[in-house]
N, C-alpha and C positions, 0 to 999 in steps of 0.2 A: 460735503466734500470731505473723502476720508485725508490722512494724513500722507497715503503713498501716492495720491493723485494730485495733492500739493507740491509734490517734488521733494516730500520727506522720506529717509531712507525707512523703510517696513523692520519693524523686530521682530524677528522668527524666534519662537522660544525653544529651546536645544533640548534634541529627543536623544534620550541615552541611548547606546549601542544595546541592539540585543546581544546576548549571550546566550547561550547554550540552554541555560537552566529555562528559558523562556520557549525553546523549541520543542515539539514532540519529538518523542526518540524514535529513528528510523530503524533502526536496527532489531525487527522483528525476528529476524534470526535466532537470534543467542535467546529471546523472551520466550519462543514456542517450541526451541529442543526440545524432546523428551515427550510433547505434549498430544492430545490428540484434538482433530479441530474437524469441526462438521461444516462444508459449504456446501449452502444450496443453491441454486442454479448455473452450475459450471459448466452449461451449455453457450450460456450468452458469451458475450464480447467481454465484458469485465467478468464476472465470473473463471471465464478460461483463463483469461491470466491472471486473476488472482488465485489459482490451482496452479498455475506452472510454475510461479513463485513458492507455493506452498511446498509442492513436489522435492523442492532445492533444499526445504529449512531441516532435516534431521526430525521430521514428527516422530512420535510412536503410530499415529494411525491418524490418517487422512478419509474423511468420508465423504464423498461427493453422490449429494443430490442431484438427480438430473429428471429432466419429463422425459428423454428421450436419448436412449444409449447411443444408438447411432448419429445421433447428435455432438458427439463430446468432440472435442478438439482431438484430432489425427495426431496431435505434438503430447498432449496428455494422455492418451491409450498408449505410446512409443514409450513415454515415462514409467507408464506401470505395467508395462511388460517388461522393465529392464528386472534382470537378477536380483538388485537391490533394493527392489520394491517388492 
């Protein structure tokens, strides 16, 4: 018979707060300015929007692998047809 089934109160040992320094940084933005990034299969479900997201970050050059052009997400051909791509 443990001690919290005796009708003794249970000691929980106390988890410090995370902080910041413990999280991965989200902020892939500002880390891939400038840079150029090659994905492959940006036809799938994750793939496309991990390209839609990419499309947004300021790369120098985006390259997108695909099996199949007419395949590519209708929202990421719209993106790189804009002017500023």
């Amino acid at each position: 018979m443990d001690n919290a089934a005796a009708g003794e109160a249970a000691v929980v040992p106390q988890v410090e707060e995370q902080t910041e320094s413990y999280l991965p940084s989200l902020d892939f933005k500002n880390k891939l300015a400038g840079k150029s990034v090659l994905l492959t299969g940006a036809t799938g479900a994750v793939g496309s929007a991990v390209a839609r997201k990419l499309l947004k970050c300021n790369l120098r050059k985006l390259c997108l692998f695909v099996r199949d052009k007419d395949n590519l997400d209708p929202k990421i051909v719209e993106l790189m047809s804009s002017p500023e791509y």
